[in-house]
N, C-alpha and C positions, 0 to 999 in steps of 0.2 A: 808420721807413720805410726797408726796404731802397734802396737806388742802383745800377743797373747801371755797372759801369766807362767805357760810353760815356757816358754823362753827362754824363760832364768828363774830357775825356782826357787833361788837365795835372797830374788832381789824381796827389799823391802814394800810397805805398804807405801811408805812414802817417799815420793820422787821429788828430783829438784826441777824446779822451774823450767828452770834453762839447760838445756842437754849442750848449746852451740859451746864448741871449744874456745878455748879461752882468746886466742889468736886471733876469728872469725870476729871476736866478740869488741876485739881490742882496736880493727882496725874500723869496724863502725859504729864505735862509739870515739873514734877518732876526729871522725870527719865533722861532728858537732862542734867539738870541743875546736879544731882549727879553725872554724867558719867562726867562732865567737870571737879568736884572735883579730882574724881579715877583717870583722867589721870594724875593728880599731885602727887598722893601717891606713895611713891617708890619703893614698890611692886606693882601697880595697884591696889590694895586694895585685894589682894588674902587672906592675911589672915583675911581678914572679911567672907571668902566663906565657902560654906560649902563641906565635905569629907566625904560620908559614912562610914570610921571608924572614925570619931567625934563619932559618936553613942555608938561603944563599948569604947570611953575613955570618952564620960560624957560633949564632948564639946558640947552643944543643941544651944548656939547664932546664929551659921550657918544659922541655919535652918530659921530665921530671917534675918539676916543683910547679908546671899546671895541675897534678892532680890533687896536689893540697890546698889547692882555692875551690871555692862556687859560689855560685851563680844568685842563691836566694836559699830558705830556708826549707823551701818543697825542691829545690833541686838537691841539696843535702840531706836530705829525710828518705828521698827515695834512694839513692846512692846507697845511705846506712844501710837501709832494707833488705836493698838488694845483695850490698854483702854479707851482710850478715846470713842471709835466707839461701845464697849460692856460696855462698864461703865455708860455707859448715861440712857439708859433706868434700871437697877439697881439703879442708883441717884435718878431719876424719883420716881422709885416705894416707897422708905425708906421714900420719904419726907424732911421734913426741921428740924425734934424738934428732935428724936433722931434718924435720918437716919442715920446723919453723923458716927456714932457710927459703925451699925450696917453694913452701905456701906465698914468701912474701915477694921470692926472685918472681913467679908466674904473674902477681898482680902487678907489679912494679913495670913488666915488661911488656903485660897484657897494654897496660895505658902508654906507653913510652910506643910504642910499635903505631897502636891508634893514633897516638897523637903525630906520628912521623908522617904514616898513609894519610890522616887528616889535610897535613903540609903538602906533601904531593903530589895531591888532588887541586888546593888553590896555593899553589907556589907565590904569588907573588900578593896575596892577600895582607894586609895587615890589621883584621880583625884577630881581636884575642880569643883566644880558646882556653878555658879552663875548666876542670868540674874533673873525678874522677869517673864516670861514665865509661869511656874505655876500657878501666881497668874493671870495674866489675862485669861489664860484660865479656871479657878474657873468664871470670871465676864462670860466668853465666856458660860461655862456652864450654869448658870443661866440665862442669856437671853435666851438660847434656849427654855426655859418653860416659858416664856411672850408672851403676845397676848393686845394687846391691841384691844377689842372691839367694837370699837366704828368708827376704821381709823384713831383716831387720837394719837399724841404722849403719849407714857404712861406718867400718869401723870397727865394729861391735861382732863377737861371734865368730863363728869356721865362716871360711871362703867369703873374704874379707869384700873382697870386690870384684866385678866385670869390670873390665874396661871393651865398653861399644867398640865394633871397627866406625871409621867417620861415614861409612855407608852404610851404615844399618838404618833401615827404617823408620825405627824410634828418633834417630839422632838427628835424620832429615828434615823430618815434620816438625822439630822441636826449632832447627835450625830458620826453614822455610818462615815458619809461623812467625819466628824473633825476626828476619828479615821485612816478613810482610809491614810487621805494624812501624819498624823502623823508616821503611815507603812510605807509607800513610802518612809520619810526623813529617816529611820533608814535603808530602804535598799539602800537606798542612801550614806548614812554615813554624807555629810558635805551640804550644804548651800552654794548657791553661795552667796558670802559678810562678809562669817563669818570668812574669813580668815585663811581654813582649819580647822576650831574646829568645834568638834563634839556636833552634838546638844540632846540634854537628852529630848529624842521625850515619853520617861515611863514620864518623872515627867507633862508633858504637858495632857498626858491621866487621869493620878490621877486627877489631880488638875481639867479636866472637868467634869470630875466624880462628885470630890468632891461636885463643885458649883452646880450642875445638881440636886445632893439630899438636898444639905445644905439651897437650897433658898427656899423650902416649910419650913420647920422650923422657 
């Protein structure tokens, strides 16, 4: 988002790089830094993933500590991206006293929900699921209902933020659109980069579902 110079007329000539909060910034630069761990595990870290029938035998960790594994190093890069680039204005909005809380409950839960609907869907499957994919699209859903008022970054300035009703127009189109191509990759089947694996395009829908309604609360 550009800034007109009136905006702030204290600010300086020169600005920092990176505006994303430190938070937005931590959790995807996270995700490299674990995937370098899992390449040394000598399963890959498979049995930290989760399996829709974990559900009928009671194993619930999955549903967690799948999203500290992936898949390949273009499935972690976009993951990053995506947090980082849908995380920021979420950071933005929580603030500094207990955002942090609040920022990490929504993605923890964003993925844990996708990963459960994921289970659900093929209950009695026992392919692994991992990647955090679910959770960033929870941050993806909740930025869709952000507006910052004013042009400038949320956060930043008088009247801090809108928050979209989930029927507003803007929110539909953004929603429909994220929906459509998640269609597409399932009639697709695979991902160029992902090294023939199949991508869980259901738990990516939940989980912007999920953020879509969880961020008015």
């Amino acid at each position: 988002i550009m800034q007109s110079p009136h905006d702030d007329p204290t600010a300086s000539a020169h600005q920092p790089i990176f505006r994303a909060p430190f938070l937005a910034l931590l959790v995807a630069a996270s995700m490299p830094l674990l995937f370098w761990f899992q390449l040394g595990l000598p399963d890959f870290g498979l049995s930290m993933a989760f399996r829709p029938n974990d559900l009928e035998t009671g194993h619930w960790m999955g549903l967690f500590t799948s999203m500290l594994l992936h898949g390949g190093w273009m499935h972690v890069l976009m993951n990053a991206f995506g947090a980082l680039a849908f995380g920021t204005p979420i950071a933005r909005l929580f603030g500094r006293s207990v955002g942090p809380g609040f920022f990490l409950l929504l993605y923890v839960a964003s993925g844990a929900i996708a990963a459960l609907g994921f289970g659900m869907i093929h209950y009695q499957s026992d392919a692994p699921l991992i990647g955090a994919s679910g959770a960033v699209f929870g941050l993806i859903g909740a930025s869709m209902r952000l507006v910052s008022p004013n042009g400038l970054p949320i956060g930043r300035g008088p009247g801090v933020v809108l928050l979209l009703p989930q029927q507003h127009p803007i929110v539909l189109r953004q929603a429909g659109a994220w929906i459509a191509l998640n269609l597409i990759i399932a009639l697709v089947g695979t991902v160029p980069g992902f090294g023939g694996q199949g991508v869980a395009w259901e738990a990516h829908i939940i989980g912007l579902v999920f953020g879509m309604l969880a961020i008015g609360p």
